[in-house]
TORDODO-793145 format. One record per residue (C-alpha): residue number from 1; x, y, z. Coordinates in pm, whole numbers, padded with zeros to 5 digits, always signed. Layout:
<sepas>
<sepa><seq>NUM</seq><c1>X</c1><c2>Y</c2><c3>Z</c3></sepa>
...
</sepas>
This chain:
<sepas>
<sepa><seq>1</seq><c1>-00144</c1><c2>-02232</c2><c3>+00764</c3></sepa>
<sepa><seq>2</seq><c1>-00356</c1><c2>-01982</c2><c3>+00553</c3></sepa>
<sepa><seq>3</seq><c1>-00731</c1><c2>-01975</c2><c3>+00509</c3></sepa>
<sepa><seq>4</seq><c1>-00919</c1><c2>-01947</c2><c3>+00207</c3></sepa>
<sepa><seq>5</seq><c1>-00996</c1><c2>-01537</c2><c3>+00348</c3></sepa>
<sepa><seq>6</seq><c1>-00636</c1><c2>-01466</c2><c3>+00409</c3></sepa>
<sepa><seq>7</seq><c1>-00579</c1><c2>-01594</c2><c3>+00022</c3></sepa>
<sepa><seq>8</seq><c1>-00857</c1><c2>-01379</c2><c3>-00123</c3></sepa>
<sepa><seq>9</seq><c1>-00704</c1><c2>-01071</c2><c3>+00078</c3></sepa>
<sepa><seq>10</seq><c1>-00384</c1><c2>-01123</c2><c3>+00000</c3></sepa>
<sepa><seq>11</seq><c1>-00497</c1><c2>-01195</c2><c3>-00411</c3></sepa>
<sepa><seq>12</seq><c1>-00752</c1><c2>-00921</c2><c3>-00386</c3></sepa>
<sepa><seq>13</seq><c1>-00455</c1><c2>-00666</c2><c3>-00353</c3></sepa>
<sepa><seq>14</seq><c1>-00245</c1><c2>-00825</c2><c3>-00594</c3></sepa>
<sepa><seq>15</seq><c1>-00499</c1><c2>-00742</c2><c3>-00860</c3></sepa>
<sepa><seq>16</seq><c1>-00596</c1><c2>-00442</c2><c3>-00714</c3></sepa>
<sepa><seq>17</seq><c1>-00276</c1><c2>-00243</c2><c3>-00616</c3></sepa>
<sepa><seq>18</seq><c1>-00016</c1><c2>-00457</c2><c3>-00821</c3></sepa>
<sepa><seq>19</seq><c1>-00173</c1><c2>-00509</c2><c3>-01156</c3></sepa>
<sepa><seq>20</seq><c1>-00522</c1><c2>-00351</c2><c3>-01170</c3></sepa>
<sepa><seq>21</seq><c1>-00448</c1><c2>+00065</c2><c3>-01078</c3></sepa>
<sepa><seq>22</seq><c1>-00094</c1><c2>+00047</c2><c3>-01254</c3></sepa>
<sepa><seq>23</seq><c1>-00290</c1><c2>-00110</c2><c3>-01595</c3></sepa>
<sepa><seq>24</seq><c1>-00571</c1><c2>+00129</c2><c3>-01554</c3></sepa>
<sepa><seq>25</seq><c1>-00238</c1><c2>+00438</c2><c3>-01580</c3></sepa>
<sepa><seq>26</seq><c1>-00062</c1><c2>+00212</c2><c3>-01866</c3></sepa>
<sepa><seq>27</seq><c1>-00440</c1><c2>+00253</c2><c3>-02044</c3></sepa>
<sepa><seq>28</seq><c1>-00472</c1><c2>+00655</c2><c3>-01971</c3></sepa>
<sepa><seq>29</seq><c1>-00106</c1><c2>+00748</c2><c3>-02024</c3></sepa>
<sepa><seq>30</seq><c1>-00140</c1><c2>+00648</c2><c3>-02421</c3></sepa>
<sepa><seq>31</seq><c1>+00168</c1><c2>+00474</c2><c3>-02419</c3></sepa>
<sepa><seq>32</seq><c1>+00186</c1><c2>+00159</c2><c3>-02682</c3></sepa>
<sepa><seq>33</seq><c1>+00191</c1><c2>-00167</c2><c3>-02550</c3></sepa>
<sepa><seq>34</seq><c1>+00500</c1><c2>-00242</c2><c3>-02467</c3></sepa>
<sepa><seq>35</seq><c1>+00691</c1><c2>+00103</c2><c3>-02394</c3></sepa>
<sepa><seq>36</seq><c1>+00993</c1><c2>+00165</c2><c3>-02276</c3></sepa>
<sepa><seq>37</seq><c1>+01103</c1><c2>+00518</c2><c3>-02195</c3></sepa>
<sepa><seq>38</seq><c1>+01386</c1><c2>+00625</c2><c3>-02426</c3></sepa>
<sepa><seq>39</seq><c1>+01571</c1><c2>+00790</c2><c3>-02105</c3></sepa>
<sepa><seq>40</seq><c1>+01814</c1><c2>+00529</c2><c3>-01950</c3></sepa>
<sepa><seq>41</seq><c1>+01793</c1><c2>+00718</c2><c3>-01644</c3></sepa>
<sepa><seq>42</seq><c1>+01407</c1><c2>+00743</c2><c3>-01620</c3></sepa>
<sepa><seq>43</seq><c1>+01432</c1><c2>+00354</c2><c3>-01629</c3></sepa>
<sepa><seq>44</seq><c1>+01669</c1><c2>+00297</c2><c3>-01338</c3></sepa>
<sepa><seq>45</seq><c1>+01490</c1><c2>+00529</c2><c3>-01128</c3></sepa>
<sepa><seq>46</seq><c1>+01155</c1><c2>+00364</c2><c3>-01191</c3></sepa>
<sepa><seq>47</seq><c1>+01272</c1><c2>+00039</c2><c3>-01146</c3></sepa>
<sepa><seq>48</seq><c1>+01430</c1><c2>+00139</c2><c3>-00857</c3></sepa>
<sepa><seq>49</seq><c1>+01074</c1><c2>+00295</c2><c3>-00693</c3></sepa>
<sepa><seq>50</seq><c1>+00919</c1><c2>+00016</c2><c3>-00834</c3></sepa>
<sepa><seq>51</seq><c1>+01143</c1><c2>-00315</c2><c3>-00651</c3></sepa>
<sepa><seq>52</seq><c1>+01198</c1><c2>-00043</c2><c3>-00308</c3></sepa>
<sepa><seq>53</seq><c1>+00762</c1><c2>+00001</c2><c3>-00310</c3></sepa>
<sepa><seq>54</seq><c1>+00706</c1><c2>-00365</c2><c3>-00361</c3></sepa>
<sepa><seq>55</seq><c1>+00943</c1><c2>-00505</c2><c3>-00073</c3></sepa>
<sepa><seq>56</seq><c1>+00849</c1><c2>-00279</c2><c3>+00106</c3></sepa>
<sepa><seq>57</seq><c1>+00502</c1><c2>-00360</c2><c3>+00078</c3></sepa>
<sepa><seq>58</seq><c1>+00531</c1><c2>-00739</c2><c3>+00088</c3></sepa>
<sepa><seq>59</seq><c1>+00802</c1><c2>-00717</c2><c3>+00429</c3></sepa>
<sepa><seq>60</seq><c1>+00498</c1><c2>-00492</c2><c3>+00555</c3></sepa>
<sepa><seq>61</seq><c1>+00229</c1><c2>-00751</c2><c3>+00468</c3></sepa>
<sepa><seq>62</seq><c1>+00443</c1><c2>-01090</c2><c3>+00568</c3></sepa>
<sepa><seq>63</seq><c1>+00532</c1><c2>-00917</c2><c3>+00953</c3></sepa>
<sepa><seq>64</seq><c1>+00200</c1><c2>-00806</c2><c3>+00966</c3></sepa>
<sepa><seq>65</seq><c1>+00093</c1><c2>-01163</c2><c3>+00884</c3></sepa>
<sepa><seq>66</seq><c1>+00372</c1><c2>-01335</c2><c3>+01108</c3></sepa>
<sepa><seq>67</seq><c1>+00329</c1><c2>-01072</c2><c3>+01450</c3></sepa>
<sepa><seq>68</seq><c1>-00020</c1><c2>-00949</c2><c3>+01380</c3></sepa>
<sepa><seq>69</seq><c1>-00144</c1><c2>-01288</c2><c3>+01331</c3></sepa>
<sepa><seq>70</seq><c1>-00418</c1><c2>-01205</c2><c3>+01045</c3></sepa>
<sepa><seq>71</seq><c1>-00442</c1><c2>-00973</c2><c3>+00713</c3></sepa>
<sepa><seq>72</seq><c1>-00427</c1><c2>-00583</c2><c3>+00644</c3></sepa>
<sepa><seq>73</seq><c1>-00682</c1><c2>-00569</c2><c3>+00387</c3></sepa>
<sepa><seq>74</seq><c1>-01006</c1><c2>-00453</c2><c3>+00556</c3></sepa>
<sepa><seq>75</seq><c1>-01235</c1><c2>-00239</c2><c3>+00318</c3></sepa>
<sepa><seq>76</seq><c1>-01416</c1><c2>+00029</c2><c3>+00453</c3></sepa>
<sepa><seq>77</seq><c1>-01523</c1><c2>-00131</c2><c3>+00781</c3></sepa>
<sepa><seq>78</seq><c1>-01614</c1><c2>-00475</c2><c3>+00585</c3></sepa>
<sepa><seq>79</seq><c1>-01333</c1><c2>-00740</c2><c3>+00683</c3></sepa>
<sepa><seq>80</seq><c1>-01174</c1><c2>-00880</c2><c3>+00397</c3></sepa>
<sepa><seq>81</seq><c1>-01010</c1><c2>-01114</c2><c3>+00578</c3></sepa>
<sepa><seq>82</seq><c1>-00947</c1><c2>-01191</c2><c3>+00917</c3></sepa>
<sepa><seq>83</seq><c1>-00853</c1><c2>-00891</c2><c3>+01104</c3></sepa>
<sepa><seq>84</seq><c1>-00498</c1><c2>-00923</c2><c3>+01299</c3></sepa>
<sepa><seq>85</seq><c1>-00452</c1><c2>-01014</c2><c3>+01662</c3></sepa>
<sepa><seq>86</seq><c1>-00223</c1><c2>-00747</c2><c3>+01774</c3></sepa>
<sepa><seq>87</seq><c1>-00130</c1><c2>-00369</c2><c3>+01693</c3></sepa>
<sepa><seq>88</seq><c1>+00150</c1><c2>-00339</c2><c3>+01462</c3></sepa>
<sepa><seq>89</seq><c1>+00402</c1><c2>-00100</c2><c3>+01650</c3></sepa>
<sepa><seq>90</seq><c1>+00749</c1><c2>-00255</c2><c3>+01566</c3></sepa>
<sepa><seq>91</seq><c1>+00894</c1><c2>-00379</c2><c3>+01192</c3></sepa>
<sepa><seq>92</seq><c1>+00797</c1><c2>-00122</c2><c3>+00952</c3></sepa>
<sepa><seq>93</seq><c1>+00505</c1><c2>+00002</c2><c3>+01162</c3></sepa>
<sepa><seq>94</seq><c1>+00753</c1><c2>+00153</c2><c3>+01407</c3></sepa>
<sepa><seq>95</seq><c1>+00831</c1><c2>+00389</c2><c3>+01120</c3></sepa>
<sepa><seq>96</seq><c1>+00515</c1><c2>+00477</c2><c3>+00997</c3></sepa>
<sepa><seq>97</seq><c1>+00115</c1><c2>+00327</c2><c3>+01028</c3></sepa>
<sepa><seq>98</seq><c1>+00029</c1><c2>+00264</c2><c3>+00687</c3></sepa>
<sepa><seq>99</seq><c1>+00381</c1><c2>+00145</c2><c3>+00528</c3></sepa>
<sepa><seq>100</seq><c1>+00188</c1><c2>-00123</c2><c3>+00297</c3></sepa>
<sepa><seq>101</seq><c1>+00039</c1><c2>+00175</c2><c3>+00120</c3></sepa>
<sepa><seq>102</seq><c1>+00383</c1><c2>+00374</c2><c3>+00166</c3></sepa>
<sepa><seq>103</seq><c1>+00516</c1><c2>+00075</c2><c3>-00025</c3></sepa>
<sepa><seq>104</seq><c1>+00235</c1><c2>+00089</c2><c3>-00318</c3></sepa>
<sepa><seq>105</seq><c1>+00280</c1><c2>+00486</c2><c3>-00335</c3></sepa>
<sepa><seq>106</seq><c1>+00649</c1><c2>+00494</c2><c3>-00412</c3></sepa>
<sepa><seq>107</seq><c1>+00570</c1><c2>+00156</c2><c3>-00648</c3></sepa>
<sepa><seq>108</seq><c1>+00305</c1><c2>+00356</c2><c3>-00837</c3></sepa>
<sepa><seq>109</seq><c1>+00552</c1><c2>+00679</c2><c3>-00834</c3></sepa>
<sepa><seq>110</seq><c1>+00782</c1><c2>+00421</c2><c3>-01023</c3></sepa>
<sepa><seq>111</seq><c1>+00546</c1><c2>+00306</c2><c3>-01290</c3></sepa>
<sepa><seq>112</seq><c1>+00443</c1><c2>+00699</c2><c3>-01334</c3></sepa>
<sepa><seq>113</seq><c1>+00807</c1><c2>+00774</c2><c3>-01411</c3></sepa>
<sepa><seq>114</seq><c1>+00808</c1><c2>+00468</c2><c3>-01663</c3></sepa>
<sepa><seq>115</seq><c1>+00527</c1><c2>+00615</c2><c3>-01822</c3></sepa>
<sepa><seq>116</seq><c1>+00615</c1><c2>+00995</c2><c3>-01825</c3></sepa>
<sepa><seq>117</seq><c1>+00286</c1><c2>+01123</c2><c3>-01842</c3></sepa>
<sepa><seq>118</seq><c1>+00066</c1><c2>+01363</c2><c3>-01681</c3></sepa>
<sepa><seq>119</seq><c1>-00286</c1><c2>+01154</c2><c3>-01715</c3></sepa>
<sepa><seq>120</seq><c1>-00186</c1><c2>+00865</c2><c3>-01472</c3></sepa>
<sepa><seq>121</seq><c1>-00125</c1><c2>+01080</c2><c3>-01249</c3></sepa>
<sepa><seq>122</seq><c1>-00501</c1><c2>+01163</c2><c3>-01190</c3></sepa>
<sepa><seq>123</seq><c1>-00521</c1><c2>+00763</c2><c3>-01094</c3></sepa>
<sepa><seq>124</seq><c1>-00277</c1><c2>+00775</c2><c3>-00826</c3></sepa>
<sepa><seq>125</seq><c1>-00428</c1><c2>+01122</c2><c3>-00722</c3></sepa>
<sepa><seq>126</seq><c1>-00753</c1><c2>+00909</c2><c3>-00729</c3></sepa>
<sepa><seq>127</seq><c1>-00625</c1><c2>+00608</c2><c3>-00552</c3></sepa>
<sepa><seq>128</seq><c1>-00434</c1><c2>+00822</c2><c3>-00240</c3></sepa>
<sepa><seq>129</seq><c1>-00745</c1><c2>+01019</c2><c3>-00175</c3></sepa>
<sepa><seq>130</seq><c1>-00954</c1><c2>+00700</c2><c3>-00126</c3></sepa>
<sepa><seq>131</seq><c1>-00766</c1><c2>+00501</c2><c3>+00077</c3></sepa>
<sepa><seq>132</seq><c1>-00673</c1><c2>+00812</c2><c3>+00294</c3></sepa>
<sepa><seq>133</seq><c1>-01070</c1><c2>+00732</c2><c3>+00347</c3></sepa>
<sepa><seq>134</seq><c1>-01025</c1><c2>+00409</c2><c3>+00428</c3></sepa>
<sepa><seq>135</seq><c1>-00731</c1><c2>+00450</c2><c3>+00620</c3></sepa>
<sepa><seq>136</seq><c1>-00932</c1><c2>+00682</c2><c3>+00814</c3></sepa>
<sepa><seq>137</seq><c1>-01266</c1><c2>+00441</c2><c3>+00848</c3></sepa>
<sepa><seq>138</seq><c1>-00969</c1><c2>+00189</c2><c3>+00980</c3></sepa>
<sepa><seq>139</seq><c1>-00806</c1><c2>+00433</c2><c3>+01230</c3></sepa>
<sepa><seq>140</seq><c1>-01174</c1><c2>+00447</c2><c3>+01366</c3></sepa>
<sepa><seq>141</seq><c1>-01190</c1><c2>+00041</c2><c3>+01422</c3></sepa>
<sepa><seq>142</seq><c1>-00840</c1><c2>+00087</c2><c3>+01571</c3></sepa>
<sepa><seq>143</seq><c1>-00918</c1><c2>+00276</c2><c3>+01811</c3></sepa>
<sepa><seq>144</seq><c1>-01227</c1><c2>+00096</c2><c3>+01913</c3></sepa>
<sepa><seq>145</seq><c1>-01015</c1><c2>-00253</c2><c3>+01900</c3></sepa>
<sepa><seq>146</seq><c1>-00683</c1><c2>-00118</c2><c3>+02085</c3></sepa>
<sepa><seq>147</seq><c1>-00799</c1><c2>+00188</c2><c3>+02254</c3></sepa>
<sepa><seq>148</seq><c1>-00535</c1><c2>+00404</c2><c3>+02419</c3></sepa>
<sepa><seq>149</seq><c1>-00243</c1><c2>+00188</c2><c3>+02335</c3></sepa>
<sepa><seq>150</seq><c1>-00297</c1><c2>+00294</c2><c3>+01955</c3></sepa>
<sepa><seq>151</seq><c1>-00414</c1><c2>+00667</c2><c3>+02016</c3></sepa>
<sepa><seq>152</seq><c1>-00043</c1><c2>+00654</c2><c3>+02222</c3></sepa>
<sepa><seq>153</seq><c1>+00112</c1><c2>+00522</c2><c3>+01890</c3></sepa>
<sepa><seq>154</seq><c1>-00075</c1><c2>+00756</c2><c3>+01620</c3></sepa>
<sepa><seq>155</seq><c1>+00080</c1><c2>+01008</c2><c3>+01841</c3></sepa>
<sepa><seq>156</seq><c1>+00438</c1><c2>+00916</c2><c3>+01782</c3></sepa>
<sepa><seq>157</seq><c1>+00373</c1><c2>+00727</c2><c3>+01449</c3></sepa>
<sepa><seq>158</seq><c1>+00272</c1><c2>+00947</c2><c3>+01136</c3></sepa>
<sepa><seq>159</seq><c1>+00009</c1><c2>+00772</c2><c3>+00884</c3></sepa>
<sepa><seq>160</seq><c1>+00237</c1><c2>+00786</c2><c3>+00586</c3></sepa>
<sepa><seq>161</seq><c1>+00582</c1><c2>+00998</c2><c3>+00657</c3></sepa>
<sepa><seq>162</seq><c1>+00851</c1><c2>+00810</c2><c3>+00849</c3></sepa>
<sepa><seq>163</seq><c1>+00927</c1><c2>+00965</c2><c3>+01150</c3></sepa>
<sepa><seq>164</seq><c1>+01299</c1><c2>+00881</c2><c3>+01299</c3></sepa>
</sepas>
């Protein structure tokens, strides 16, 4: 069953990541309301990034959910909602720490194609430098929470790249 925090975390970066940044690079690209890019090719690929980012965002968010047992969206040190149970190792984290934000990057590389424009791109420059910051201020509580067992996996896990 989900709790009224788990809801607001989980709606909190739906209007944040999903709607909110991407809207804030539809408002600085220019682009007319609606646009469609006149390339057929530029639309496939985006739509591509865009479906491949979101699934693999939401597969990262429902296993974290199902085998952490709680919610990824802790802000800064201030829990959003309740903090999971476990450390994420296997699923998607087996690939690579942070693949929620892996998931939103290649989404946001998709709606940057769809636009074609240089000025977005500041946002998502914007957006990866911060939550590198907050991934950081969350590597902290990590370590504090799991100890060892996660400084063993940030060893053999990278934050973003997929390791094999």
């Amino acid at each position: 069953m989900m709790n009224k925090s788990h809801l607001f975390g989980y709606l909190l970066g739906l209007l944040v990541f999903v709607i909110g940044i991407p809207a804030l690079m539809w408002l600085v690209s220019g682009r007319a309301w609606p646009y469609v890019p006149d390339s057929a090719l530029l639309c496939v690929a985006s739509v591509l990034l865009v479906v491949c980012g979101l699934a693999l965002s939401i597969y990262s968010i429902v296993y974290m959910r199902v085998v952490g047992k709680g919610n990824p969206f802790d802000a800064y040190g201030h829990e959003v909602a309740p903090r999971t149970k476990n450390l994420m190792t296997d699923g998607p984290y087996r690939l690579c720490r942070n693949p929620m934000l892996v998931g939103i990057y290649i989404y946001d590389v998709g709606v940057l194609i769809w636009l074609w424009s240089l000025l977005p791109l500041l946002i998502v420059l914007a957006e990866v430098i911060l939550l590198t910051l907050q991934v950081r201020s969350e590597e902290q509580r990590l370590e504090k929470d799991f100890g060892q067992e996660y400084l063993d996996y940030k060893k053999r896990v990278g934050r973003y790249v997929f390791r094999p």
